[in-house]
PyMOL CGO cylinders between C-alpha atoms (Angstrom):
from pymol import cmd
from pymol.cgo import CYLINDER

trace = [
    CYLINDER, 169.36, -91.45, -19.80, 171.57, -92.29, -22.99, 0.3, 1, 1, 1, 1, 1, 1,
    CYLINDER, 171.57, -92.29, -22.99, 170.33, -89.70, -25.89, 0.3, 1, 1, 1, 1, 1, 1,
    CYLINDER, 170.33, -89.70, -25.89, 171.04, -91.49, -29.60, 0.3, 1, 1, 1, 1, 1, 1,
    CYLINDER, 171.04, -91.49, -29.60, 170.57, -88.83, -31.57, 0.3, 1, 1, 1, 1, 1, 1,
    CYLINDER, 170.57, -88.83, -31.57, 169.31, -85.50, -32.24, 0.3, 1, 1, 1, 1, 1, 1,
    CYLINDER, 169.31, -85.50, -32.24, 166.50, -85.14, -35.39, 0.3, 1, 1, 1, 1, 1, 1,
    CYLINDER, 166.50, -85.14, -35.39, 165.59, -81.70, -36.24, 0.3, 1, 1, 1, 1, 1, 1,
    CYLINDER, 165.59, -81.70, -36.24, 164.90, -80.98, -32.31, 0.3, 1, 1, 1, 1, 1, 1,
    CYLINDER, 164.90, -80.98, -32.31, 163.24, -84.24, -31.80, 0.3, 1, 1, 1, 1, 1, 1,
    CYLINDER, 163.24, -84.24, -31.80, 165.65, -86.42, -29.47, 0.3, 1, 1, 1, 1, 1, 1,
    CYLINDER, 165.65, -86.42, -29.47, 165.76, -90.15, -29.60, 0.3, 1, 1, 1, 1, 1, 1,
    CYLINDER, 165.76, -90.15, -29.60, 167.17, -91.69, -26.12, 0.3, 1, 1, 1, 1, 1, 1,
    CYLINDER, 167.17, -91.69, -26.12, 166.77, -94.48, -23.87, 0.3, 1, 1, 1, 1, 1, 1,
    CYLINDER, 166.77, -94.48, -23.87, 166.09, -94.71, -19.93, 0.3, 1, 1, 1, 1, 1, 1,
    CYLINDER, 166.09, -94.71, -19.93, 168.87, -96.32, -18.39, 0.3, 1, 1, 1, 1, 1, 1,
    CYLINDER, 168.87, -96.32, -18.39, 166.46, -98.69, -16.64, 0.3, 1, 1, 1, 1, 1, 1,
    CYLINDER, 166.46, -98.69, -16.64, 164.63, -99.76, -19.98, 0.3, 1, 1, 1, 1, 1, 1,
    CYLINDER, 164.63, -99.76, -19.98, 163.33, -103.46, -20.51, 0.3, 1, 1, 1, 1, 1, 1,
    CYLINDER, 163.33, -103.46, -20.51, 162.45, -105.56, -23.44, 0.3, 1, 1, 1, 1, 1, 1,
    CYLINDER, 162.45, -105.56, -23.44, 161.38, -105.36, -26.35, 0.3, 1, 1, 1, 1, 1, 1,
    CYLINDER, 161.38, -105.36, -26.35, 163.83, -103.16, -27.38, 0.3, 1, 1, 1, 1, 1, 1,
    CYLINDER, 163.83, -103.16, -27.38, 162.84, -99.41, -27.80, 0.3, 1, 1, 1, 1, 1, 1,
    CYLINDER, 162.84, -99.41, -27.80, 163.31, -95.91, -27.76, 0.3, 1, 1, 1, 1, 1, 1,
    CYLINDER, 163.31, -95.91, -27.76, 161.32, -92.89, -26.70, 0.3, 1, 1, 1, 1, 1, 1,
    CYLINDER, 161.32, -92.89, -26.70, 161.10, -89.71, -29.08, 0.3, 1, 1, 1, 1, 1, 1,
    CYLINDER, 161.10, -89.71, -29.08, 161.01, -86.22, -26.87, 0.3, 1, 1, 1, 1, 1, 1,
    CYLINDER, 161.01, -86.22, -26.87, 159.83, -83.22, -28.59, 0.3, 1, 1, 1, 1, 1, 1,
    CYLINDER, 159.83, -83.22, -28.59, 159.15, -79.97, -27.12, 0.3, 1, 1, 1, 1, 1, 1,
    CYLINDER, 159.15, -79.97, -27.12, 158.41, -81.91, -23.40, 0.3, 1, 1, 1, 1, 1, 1,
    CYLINDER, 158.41, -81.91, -23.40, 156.24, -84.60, -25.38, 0.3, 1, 1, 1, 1, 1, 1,
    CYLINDER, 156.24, -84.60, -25.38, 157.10, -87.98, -25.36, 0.3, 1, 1, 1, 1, 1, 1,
    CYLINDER, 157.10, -87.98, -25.36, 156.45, -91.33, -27.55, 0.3, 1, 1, 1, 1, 1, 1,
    CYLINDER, 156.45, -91.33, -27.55, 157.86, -94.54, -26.96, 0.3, 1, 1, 1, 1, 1, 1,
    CYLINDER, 157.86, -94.54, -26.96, 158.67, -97.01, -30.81, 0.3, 1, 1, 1, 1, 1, 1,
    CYLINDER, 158.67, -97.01, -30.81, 159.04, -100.79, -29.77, 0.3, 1, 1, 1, 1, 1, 1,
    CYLINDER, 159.04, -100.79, -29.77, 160.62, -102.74, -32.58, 0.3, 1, 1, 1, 1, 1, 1,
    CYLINDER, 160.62, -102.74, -32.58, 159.03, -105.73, -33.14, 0.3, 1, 1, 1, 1, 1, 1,
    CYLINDER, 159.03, -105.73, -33.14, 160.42, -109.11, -34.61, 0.3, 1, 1, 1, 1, 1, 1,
    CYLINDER, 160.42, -109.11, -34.61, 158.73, -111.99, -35.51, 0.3, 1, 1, 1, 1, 1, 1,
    CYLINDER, 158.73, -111.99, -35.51, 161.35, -115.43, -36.07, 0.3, 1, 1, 1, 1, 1, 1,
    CYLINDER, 161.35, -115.43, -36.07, 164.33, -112.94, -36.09, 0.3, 1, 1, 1, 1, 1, 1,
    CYLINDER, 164.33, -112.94, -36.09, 162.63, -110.46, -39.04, 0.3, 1, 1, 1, 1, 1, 1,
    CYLINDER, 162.63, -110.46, -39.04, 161.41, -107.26, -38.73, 0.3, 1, 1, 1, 1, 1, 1,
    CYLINDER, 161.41, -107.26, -38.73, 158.02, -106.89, -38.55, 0.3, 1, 1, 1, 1, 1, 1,
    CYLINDER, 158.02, -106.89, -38.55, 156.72, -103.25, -37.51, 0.3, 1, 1, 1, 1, 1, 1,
    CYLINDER, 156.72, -103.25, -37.51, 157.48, -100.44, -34.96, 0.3, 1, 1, 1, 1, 1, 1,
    CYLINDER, 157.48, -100.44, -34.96, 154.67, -100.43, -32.52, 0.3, 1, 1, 1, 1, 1, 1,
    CYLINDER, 154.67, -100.43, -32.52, 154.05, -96.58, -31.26, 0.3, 1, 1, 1, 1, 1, 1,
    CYLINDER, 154.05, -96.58, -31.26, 153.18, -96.43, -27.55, 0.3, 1, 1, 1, 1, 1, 1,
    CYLINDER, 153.18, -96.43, -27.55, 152.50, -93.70, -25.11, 0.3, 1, 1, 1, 1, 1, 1,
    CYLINDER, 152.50, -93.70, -25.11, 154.38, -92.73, -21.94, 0.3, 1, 1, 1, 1, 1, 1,
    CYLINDER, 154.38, -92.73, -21.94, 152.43, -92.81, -19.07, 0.3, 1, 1, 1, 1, 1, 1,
    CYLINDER, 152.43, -92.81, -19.07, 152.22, -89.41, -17.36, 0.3, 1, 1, 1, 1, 1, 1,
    CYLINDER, 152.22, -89.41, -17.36, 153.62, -87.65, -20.63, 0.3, 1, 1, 1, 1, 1, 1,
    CYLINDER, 153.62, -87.65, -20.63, 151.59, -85.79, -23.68, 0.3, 1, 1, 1, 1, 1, 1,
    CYLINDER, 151.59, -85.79, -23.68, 152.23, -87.47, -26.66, 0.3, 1, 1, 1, 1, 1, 1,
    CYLINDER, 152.23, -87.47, -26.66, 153.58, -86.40, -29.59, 0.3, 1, 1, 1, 1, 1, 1,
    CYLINDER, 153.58, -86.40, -29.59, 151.68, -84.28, -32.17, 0.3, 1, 1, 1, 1, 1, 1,
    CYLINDER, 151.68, -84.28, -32.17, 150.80, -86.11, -35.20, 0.3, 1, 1, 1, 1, 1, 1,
    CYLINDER, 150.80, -86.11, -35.20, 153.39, -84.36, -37.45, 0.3, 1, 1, 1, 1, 1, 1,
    CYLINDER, 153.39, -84.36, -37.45, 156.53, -85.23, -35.00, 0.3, 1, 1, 1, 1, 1, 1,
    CYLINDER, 156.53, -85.23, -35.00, 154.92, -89.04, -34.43, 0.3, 1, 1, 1, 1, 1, 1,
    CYLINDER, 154.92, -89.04, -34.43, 155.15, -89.77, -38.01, 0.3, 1, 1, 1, 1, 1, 1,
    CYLINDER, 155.15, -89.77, -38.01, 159.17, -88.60, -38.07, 0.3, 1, 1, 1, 1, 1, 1,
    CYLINDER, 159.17, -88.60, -38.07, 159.59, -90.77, -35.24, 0.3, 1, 1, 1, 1, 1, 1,
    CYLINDER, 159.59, -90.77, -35.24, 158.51, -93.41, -36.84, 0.3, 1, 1, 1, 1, 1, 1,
    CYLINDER, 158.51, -93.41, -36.84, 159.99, -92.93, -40.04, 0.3, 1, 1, 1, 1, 1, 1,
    CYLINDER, 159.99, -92.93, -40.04, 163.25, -92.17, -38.36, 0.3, 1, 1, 1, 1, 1, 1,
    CYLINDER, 163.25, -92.17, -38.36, 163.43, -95.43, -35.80, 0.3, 1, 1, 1, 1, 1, 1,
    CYLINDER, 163.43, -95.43, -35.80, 162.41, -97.47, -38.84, 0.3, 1, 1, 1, 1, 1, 1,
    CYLINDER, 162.41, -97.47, -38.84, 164.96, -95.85, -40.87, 0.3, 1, 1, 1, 1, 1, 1,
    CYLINDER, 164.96, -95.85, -40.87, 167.43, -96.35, -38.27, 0.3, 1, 1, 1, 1, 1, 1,
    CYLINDER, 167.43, -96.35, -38.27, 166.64, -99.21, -36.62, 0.3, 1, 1, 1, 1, 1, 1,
    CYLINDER, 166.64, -99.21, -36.62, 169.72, -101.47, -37.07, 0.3, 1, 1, 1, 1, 1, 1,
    CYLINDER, 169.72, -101.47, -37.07, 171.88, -98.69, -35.53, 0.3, 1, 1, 1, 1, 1, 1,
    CYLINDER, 171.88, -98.69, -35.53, 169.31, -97.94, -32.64, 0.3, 1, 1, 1, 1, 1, 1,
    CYLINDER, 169.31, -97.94, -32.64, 169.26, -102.40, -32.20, 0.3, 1, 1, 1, 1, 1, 1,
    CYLINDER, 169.26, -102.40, -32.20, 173.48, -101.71, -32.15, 0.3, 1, 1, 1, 1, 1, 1,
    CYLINDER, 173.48, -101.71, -32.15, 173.27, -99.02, -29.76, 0.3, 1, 1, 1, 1, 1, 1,
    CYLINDER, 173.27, -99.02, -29.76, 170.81, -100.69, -27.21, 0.3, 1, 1, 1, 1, 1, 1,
    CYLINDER, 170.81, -100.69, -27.21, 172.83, -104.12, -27.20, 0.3, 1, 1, 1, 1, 1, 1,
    CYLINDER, 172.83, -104.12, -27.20, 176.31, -101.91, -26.36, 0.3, 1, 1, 1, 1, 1, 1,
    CYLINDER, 176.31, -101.91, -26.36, 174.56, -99.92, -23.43, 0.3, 1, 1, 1, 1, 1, 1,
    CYLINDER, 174.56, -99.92, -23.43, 172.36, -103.07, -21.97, 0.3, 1, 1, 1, 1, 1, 1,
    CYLINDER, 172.36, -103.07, -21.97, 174.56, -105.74, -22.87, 0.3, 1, 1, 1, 1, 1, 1,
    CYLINDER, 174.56, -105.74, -22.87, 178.14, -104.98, -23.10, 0.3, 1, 1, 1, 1, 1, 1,
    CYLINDER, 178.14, -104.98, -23.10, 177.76, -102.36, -20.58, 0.3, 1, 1, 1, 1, 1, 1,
    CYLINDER, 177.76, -102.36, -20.58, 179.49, -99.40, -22.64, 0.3, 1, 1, 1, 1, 1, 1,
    CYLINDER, 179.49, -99.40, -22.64, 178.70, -95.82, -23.23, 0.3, 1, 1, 1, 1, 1, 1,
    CYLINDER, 178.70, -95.82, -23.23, 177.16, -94.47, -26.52, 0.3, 1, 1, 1, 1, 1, 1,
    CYLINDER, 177.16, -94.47, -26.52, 177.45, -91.60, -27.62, 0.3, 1, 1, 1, 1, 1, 1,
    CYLINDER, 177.45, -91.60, -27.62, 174.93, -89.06, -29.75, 0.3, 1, 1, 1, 1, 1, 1,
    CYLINDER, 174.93, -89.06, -29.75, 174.50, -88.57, -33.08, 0.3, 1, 1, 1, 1, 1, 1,
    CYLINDER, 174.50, -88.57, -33.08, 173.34, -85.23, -34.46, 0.3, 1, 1, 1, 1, 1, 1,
    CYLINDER, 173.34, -85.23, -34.46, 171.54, -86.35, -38.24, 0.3, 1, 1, 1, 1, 1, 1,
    CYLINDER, 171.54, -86.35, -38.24, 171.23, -83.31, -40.62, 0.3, 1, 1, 1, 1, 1, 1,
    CYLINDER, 171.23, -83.31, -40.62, 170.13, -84.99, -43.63, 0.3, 1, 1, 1, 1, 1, 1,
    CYLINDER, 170.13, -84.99, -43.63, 166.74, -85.43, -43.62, 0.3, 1, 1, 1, 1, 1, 1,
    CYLINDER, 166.74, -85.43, -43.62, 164.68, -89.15, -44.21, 0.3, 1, 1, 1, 1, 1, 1,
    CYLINDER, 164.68, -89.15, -44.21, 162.37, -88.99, -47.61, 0.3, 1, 1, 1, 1, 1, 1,
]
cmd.load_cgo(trace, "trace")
């Protein structure tokens, strides 16, 4: 389970079993969201908020950071998920401090 980054206590990982399209799920305080990122003729279109079966979601307040934040970041997270599915290589976390406006 590859963890991106830390977000003000909300955690952005992968599973290390994940599948297309490429996403990440948002763990807060044992609550879970999944963000797909979604292209459409190789441009970015939206991020698609999903639930995780068997998990609560996300309160309202910590879905909207997660979806500001994987939009924000979404080049690095599209980086990150072709080095650990694709190339095979370990990623490491980062902690972000500055916060997203």
């Amino acid at each position: 389970m590859p963890k991106l980054f830390e977000y003000f206590g909300l955690i952005i990982l992968f599973y290390s079993n994940e599948h297309q399209p490429i996403h990440v799920h948002g763990k807060y305080q044992g609550k879970e969201n999944k963000a797909e990122i979604i292209f459409e003729n190789g441009e970015f279109k939206e991020i698609r908020l999903q639930t995780v079966i068997g998990k609560l979601p996300l309160d309202s307040k910590n879905q909207k950071r997660f979806i500001k934040f994987v939009t924000f970041y979404r080049e690095e997270i599209i980086h990150k998920w072709l080095t650990f599915f694709v190339y095979n290589k370990e990623i490491t976390c980062e902690i972000i401090t500055q916060k997203i406006d």
